[in-house]
mmCIF file as Biopython writes it, N, C-alpha, C and O atoms, coordinates in Angstrom:
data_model
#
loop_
_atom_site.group_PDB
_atom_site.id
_atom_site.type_symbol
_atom_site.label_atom_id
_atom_site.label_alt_id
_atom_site.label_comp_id
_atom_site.label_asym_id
_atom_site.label_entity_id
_atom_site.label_seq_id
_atom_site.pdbx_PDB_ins_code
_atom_site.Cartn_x
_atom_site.Cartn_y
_atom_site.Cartn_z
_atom_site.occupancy
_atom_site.B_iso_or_equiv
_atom_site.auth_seq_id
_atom_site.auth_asym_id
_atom_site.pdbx_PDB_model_num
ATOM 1   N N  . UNK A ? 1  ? 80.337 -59.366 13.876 1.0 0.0 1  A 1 
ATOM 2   C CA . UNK A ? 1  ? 79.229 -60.262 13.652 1.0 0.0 1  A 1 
ATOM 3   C C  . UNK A ? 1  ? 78.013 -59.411 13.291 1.0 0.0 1  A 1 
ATOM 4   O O  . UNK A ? 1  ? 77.644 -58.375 13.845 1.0 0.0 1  A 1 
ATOM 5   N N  . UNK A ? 2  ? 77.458 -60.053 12.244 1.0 0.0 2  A 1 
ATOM 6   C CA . UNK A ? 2  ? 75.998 -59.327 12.265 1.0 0.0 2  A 1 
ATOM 7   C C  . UNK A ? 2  ? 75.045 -60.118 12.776 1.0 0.0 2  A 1 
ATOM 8   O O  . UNK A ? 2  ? 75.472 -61.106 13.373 1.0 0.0 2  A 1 
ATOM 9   N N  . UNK A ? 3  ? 73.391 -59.924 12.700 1.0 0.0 3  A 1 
ATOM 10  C CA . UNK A ? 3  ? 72.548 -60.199 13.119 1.0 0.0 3  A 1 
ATOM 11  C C  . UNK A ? 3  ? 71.332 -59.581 12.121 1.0 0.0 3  A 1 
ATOM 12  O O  . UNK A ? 3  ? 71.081 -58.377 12.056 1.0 0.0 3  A 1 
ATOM 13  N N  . UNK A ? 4  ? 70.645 -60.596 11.379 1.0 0.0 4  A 1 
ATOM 14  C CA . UNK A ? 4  ? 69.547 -60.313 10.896 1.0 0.0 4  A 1 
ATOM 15  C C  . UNK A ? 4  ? 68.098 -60.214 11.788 1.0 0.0 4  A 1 
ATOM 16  O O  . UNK A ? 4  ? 67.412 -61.180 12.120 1.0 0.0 4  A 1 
ATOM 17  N N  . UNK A ? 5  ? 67.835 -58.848 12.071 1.0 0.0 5  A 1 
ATOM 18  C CA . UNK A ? 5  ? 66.742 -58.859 12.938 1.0 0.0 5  A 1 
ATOM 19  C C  . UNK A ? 5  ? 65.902 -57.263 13.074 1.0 0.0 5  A 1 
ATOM 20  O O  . UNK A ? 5  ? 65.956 -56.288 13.824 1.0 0.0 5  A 1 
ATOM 21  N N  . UNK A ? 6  ? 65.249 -57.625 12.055 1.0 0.0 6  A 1 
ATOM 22  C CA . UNK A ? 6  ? 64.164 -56.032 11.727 1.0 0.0 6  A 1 
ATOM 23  C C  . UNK A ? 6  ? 65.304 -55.394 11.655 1.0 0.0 6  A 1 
ATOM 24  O O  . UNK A ? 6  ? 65.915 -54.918 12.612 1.0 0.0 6  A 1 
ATOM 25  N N  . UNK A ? 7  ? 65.652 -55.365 10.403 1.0 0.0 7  A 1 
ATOM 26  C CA . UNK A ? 7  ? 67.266 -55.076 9.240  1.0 0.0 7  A 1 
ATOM 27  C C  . UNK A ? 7  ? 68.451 -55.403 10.043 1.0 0.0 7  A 1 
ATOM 28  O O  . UNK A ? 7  ? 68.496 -56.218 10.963 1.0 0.0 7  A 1 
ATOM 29  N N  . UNK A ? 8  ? 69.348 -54.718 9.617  1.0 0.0 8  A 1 
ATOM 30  C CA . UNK A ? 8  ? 70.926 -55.701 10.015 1.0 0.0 8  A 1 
ATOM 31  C C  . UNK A ? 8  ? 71.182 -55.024 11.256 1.0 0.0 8  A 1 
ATOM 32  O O  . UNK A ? 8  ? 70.724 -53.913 11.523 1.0 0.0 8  A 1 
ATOM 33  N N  . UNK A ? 9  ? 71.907 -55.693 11.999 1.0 0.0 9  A 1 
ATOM 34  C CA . UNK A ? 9  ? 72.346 -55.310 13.232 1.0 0.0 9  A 1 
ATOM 35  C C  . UNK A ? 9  ? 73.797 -55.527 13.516 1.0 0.0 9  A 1 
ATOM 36  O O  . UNK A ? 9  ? 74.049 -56.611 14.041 1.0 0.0 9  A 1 
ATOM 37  N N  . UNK A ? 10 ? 74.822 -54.716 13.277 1.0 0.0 10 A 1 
ATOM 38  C CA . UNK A ? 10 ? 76.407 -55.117 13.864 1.0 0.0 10 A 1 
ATOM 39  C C  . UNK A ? 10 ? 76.418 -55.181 15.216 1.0 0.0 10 A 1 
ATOM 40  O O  . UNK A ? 10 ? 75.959 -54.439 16.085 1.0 0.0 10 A 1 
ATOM 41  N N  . UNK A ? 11 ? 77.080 -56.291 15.244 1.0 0.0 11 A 1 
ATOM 42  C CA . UNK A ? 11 ? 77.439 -56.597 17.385 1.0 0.0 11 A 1 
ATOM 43  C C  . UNK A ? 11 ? 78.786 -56.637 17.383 1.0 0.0 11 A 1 
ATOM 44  O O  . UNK A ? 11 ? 79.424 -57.571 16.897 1.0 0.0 11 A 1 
ATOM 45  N N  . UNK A ? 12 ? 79.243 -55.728 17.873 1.0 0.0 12 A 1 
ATOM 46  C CA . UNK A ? 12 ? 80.644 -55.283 17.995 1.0 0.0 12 A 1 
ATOM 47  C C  . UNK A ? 12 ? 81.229 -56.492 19.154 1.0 0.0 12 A 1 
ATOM 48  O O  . UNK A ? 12 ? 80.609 -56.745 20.188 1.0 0.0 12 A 1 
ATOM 49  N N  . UNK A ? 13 ? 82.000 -56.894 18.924 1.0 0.0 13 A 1 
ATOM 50  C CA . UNK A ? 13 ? 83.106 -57.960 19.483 1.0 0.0 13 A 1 
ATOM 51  C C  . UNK A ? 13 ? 84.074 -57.124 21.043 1.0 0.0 13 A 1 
ATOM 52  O O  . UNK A ? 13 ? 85.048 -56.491 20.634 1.0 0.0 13 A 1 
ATOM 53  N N  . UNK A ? 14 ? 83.915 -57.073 22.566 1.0 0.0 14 A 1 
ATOM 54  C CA . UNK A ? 14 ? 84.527 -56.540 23.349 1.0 0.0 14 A 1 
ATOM 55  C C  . UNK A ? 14 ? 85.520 -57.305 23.821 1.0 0.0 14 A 1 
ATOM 56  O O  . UNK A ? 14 ? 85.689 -58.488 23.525 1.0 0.0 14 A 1 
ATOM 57  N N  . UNK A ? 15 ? 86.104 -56.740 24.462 1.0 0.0 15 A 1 
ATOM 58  C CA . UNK A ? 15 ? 87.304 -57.780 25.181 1.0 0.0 15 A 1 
ATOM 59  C C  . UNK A ? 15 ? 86.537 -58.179 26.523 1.0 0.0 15 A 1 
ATOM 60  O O  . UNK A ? 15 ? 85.614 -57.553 27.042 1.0 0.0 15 A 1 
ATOM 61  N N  . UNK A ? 16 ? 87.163 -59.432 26.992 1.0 0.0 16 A 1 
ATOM 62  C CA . UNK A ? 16 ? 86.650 -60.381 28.431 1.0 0.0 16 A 1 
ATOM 63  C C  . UNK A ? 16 ? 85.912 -59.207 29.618 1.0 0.0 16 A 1 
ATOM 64  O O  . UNK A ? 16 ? 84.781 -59.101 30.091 1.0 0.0 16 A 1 
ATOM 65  N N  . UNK A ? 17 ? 87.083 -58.505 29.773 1.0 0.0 17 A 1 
ATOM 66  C CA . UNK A ? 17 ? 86.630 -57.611 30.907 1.0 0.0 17 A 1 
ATOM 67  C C  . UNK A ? 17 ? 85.593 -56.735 30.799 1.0 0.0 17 A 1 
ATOM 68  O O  . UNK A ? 17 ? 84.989 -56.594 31.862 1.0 0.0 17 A 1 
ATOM 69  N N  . UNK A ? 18 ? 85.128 -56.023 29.775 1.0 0.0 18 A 1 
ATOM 70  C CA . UNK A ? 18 ? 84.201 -55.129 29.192 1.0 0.0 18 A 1 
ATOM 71  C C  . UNK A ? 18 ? 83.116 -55.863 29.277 1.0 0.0 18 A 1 
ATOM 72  O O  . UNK A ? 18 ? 82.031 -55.364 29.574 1.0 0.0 18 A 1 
ATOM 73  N N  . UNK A ? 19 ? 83.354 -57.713 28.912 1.0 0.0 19 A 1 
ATOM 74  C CA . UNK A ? 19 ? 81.822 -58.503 28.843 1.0 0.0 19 A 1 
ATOM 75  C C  . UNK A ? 19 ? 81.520 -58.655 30.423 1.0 0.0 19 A 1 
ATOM 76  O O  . UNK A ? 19 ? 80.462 -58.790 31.038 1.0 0.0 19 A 1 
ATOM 77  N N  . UNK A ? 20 ? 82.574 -58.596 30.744 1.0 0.0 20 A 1 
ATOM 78  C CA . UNK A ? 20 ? 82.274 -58.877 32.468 1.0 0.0 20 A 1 
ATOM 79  C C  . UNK A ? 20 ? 81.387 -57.854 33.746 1.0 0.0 20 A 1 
ATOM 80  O O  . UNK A ? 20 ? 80.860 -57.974 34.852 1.0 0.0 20 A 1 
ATOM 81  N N  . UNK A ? 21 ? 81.681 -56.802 32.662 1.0 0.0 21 A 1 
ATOM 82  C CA . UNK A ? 21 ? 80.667 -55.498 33.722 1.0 0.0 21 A 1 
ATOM 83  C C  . UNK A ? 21 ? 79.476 -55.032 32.764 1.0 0.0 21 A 1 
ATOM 84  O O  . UNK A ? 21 ? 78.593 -54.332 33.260 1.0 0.0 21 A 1 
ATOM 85  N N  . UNK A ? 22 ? 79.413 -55.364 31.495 1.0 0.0 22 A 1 
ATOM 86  C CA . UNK A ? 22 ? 78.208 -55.593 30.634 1.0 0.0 22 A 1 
ATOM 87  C C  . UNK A ? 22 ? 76.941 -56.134 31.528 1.0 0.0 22 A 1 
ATOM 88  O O  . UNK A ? 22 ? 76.819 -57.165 32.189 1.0 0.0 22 A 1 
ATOM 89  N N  . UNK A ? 23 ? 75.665 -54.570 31.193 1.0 0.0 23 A 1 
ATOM 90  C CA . UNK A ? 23 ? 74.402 -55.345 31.720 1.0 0.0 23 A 1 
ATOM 91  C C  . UNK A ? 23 ? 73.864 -55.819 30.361 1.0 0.0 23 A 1 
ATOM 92  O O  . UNK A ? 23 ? 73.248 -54.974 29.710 1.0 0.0 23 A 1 
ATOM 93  N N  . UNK A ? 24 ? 74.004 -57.026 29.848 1.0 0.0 24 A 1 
ATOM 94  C CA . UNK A ? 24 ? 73.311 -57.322 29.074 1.0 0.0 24 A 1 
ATOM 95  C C  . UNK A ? 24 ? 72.156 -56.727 28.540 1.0 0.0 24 A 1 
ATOM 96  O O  . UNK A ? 24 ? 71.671 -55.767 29.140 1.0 0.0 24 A 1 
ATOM 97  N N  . UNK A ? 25 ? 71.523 -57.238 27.273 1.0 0.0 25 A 1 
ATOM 98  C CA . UNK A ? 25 ? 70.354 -56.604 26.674 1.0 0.0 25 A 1 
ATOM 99  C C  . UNK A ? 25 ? 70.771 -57.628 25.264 1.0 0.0 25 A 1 
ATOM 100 O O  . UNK A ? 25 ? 71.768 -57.589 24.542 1.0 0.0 25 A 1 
ATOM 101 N N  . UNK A ? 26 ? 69.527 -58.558 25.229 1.0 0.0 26 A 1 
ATOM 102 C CA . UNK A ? 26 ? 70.066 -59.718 24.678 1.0 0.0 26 A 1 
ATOM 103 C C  . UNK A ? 26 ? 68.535 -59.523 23.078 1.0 0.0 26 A 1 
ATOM 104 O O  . UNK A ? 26 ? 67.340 -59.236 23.128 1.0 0.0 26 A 1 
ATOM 105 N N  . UNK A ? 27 ? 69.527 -59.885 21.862 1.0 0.0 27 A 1 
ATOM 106 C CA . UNK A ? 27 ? 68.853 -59.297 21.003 1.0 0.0 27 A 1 
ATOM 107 C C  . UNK A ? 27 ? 68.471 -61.326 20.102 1.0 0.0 27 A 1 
ATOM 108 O O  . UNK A ? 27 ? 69.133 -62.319 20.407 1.0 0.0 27 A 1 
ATOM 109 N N  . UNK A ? 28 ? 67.576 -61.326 19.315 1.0 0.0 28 A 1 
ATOM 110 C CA . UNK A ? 28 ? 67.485 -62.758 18.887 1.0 0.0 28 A 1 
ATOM 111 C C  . UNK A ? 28 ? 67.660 -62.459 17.302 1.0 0.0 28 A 1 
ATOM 112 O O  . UNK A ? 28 ? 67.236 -61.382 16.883 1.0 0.0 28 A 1 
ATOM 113 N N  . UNK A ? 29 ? 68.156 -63.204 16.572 1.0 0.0 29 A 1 
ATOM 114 C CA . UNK A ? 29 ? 68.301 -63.663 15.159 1.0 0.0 29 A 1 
ATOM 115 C C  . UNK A ? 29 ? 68.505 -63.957 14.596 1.0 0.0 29 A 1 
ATOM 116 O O  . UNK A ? 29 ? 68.905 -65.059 14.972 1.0 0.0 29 A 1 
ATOM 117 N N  . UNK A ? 30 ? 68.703 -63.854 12.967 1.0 0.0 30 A 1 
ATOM 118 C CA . UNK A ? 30 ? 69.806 -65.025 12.427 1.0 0.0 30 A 1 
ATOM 119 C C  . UNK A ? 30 ? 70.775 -64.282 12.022 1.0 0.0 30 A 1 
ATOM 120 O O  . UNK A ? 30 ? 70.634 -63.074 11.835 1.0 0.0 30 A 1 
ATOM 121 N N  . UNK A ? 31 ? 72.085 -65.035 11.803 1.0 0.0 31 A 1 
ATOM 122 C CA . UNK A ? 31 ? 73.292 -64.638 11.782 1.0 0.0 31 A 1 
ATOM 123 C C  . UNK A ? 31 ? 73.441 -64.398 10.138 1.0 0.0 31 A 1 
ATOM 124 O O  . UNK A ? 31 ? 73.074 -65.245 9.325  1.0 0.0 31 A 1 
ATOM 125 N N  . UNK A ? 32 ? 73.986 -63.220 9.800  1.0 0.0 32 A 1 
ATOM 126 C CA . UNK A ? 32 ? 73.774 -62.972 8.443  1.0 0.0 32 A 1 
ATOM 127 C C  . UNK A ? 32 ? 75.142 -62.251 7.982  1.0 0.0 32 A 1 
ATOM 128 O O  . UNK A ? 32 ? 75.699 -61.799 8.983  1.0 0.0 32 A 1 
ATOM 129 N N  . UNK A ? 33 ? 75.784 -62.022 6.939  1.0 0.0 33 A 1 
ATOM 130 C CA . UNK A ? 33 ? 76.996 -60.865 6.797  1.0 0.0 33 A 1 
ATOM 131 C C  . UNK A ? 33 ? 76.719 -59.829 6.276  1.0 0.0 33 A 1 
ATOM 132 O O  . UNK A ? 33 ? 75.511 -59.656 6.119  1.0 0.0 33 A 1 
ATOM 133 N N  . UNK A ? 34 ? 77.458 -58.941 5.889  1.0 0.0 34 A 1 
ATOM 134 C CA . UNK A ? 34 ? 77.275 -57.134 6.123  1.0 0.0 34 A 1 
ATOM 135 C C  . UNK A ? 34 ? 76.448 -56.765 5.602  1.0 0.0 34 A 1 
ATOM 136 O O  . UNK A ? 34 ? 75.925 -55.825 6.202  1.0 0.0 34 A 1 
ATOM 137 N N  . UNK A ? 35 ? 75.641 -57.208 4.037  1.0 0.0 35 A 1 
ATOM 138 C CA . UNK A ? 35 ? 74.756 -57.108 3.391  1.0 0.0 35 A 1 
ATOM 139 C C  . UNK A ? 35 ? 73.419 -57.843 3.578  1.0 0.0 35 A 1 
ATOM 140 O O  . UNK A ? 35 ? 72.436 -57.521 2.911  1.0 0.0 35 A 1 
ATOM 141 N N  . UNK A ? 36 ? 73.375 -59.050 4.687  1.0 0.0 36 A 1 
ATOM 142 C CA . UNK A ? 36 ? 72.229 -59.717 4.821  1.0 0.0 36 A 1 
ATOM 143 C C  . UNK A ? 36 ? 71.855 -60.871 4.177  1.0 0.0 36 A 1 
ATOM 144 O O  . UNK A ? 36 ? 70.709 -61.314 4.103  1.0 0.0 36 A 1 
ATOM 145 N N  . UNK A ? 37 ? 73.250 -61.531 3.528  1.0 0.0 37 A 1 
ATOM 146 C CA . UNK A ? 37 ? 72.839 -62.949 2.787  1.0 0.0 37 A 1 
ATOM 147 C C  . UNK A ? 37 ? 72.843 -63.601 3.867  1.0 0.0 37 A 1 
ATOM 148 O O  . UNK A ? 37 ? 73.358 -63.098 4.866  1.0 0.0 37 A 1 
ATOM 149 N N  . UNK A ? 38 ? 72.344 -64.701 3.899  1.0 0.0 38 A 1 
ATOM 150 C CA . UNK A ? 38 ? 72.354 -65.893 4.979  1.0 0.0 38 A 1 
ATOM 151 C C  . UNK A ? 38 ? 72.394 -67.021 4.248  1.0 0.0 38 A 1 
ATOM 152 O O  . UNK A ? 38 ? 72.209 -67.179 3.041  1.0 0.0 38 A 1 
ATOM 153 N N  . UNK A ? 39 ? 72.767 -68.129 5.471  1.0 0.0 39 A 1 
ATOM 154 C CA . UNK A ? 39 ? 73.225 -69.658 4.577  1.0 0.0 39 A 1 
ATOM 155 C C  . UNK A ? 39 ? 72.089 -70.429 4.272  1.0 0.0 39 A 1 
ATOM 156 O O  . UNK A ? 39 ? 71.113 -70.787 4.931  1.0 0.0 39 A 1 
ATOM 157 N N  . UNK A ? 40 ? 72.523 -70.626 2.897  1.0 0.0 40 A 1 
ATOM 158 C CA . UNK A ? 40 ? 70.963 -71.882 2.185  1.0 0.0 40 A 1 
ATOM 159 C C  . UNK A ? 40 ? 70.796 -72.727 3.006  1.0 0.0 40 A 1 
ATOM 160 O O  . UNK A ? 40 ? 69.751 -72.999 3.596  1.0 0.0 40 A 1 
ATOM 161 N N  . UNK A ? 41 ? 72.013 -73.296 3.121  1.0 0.0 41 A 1 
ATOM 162 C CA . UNK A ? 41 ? 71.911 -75.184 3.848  1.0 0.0 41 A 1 
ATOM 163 C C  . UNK A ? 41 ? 70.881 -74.747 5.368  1.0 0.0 41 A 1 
ATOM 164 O O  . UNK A ? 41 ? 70.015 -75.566 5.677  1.0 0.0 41 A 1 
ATOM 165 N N  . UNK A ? 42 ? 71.012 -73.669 6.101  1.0 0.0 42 A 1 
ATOM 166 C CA . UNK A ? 42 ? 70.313 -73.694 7.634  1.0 0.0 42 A 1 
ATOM 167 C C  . UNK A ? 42 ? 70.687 -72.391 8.535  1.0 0.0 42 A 1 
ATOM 168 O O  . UNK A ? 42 ? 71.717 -71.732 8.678  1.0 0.0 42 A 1 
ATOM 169 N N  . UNK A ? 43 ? 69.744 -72.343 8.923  1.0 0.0 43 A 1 
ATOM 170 C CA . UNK A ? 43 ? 69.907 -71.165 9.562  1.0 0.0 43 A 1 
ATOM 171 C C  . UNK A ? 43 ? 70.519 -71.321 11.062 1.0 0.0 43 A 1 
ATOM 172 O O  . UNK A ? 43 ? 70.393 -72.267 11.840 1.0 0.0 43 A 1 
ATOM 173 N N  . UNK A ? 44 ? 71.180 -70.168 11.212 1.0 0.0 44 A 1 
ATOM 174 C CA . UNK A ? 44 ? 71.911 -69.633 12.213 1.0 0.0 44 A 1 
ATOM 175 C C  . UNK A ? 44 ? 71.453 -68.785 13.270 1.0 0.0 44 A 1 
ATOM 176 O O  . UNK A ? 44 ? 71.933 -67.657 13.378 1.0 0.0 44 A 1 
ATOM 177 N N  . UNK A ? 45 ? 70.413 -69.280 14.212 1.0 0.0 45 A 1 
ATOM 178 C CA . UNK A ? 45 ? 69.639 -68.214 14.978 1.0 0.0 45 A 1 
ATOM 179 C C  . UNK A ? 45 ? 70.534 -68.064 15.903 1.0 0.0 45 A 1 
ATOM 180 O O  . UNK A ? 45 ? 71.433 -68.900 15.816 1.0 0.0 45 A 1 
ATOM 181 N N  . UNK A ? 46 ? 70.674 -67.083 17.032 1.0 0.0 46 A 1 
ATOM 182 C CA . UNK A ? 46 ? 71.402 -66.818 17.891 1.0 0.0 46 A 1 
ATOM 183 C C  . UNK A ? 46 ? 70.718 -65.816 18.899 1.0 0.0 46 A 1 
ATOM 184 O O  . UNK A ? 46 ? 69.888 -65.010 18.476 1.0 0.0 46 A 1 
ATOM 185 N N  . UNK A ? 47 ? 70.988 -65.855 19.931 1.0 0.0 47 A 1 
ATOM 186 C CA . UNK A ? 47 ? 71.114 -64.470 21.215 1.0 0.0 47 A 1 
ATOM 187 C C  . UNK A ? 47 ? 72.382 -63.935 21.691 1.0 0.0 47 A 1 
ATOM 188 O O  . UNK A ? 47 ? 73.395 -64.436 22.176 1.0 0.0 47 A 1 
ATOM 189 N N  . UNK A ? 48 ? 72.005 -62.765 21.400 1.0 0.0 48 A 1 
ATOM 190 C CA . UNK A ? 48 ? 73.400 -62.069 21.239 1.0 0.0 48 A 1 
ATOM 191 C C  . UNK A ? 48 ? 72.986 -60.958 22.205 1.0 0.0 48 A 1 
ATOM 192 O O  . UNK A ? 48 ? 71.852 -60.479 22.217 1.0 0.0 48 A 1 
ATOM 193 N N  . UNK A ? 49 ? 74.078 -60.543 23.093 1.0 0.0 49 A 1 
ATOM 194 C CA . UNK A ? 49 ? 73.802 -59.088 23.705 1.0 0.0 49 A 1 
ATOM 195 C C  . UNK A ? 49 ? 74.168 -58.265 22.518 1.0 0.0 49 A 1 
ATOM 196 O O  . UNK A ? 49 ? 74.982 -58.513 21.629 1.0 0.0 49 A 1 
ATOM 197 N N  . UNK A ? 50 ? 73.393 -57.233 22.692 1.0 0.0 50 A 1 
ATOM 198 C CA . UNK A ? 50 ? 73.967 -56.053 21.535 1.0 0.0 50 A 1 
ATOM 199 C C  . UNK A ? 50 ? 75.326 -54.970 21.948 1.0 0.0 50 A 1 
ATOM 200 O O  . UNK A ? 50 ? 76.130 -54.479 21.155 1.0 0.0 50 A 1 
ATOM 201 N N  . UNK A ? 51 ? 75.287 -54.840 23.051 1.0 0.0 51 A 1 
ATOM 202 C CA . UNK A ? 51 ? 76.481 -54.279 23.527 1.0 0.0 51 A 1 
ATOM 203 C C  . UNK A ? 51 ? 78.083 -54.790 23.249 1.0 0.0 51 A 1 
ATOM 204 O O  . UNK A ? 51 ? 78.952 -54.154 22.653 1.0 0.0 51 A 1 
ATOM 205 N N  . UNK A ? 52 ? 78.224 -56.450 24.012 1.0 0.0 52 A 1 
ATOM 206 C CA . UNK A ? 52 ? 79.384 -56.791 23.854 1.0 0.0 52 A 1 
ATOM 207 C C  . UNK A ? 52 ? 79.514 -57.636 23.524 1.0 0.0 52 A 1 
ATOM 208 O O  . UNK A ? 52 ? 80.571 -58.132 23.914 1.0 0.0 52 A 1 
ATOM 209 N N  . UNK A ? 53 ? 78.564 -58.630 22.481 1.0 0.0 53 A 1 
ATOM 210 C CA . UNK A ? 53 ? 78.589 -59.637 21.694 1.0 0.0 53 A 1 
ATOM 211 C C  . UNK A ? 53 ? 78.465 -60.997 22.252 1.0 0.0 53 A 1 
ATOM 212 O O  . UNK A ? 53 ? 78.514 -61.941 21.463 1.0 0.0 53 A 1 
ATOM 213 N N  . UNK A ? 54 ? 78.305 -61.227 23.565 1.0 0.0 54 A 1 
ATOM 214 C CA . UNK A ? 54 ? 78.194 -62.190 24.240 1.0 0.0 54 A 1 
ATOM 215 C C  . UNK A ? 54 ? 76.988 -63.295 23.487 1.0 0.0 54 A 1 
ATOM 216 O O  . UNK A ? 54 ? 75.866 -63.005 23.072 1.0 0.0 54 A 1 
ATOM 217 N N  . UNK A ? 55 ? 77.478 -64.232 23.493 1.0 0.0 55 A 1 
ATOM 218 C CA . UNK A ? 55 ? 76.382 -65.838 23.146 1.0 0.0 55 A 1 
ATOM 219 C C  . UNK A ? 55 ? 75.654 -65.874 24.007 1.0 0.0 55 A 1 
ATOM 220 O O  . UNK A ? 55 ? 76.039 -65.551 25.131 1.0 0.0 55 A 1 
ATOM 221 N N  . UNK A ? 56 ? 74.495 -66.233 23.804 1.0 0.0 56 A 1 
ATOM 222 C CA . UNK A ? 56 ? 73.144 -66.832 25.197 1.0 0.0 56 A 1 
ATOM 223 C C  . UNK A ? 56 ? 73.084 -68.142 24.571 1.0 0.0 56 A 1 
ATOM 224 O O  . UNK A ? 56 ? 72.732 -68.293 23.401 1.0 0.0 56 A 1 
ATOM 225 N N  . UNK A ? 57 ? 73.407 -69.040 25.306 1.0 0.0 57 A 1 
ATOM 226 C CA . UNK A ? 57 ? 73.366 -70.050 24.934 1.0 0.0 57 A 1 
ATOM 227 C C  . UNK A ? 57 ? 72.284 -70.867 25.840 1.0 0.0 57 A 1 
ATOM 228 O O  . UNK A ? 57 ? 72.404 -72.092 25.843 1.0 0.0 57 A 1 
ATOM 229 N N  . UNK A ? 58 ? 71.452 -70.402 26.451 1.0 0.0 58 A 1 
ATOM 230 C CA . UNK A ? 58 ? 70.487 -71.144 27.462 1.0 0.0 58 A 1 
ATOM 231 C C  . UNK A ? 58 ? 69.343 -70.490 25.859 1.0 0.0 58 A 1 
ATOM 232 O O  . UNK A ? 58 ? 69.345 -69.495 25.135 1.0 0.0 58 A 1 
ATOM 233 N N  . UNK A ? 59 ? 68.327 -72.063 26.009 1.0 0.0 59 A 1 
ATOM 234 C CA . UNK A ? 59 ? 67.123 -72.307 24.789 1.0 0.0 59 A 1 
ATOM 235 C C  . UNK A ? 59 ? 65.865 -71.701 25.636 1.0 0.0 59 A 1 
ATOM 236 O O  . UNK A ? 59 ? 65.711 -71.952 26.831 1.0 0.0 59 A 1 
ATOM 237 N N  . UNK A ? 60 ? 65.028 -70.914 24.913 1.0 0.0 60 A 1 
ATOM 238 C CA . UNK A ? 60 ? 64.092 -70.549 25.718 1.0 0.0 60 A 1 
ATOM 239 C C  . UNK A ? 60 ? 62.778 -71.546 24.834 1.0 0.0 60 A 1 
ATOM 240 O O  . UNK A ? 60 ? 62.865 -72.057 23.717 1.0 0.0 60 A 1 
ATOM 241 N N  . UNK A ? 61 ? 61.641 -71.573 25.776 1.0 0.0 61 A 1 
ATOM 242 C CA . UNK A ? 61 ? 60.589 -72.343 25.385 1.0 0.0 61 A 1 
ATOM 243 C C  . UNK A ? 61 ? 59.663 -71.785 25.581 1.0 0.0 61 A 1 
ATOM 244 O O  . UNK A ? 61 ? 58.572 -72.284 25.307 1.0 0.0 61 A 1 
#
C-alpha cells in the first residue's frame, strides 16, 4: 500500500502477530499507487501505522 503524504510513503503489509506487538505510529493520507496517481471520482484518506500497515479506523475531530 502506499500513502500520499509529504511524497509517497510504502506501508509494508505484516502478518497478524507482528501487528500484535507493533507500537504503533499512525501516519494520515491519501491512498495513492507507486507513482502517486490517485482516484478522480474521491479520495481515499486513511490512518495507517507506518510500521505494520494497520487501519485506524476511529475519526478524529
Amino acid at each position: 500500500m502506499y500513502i500520499l503524504n509529504n511524497g509517497i510513503t510504502e506501508i509494508n503489509e505484516k502478518s497478524f502477530i507482528k501487528k500484535l506487538f507493533c507500537k504503533h505510529e499512525f501516519i494520515e493520507g491519501e491512498h495513492c499507487s507507486s507513482i502517486g496517481l490517485t482516484r478522480i471520482s474521491g479520495q481515499d484518506i486513511l490512518i495507517v501505522c507506518k510500521h505494520c500497515g494497520k487501519v485506524n479506523n476511529k475519526l478524529k475531530f
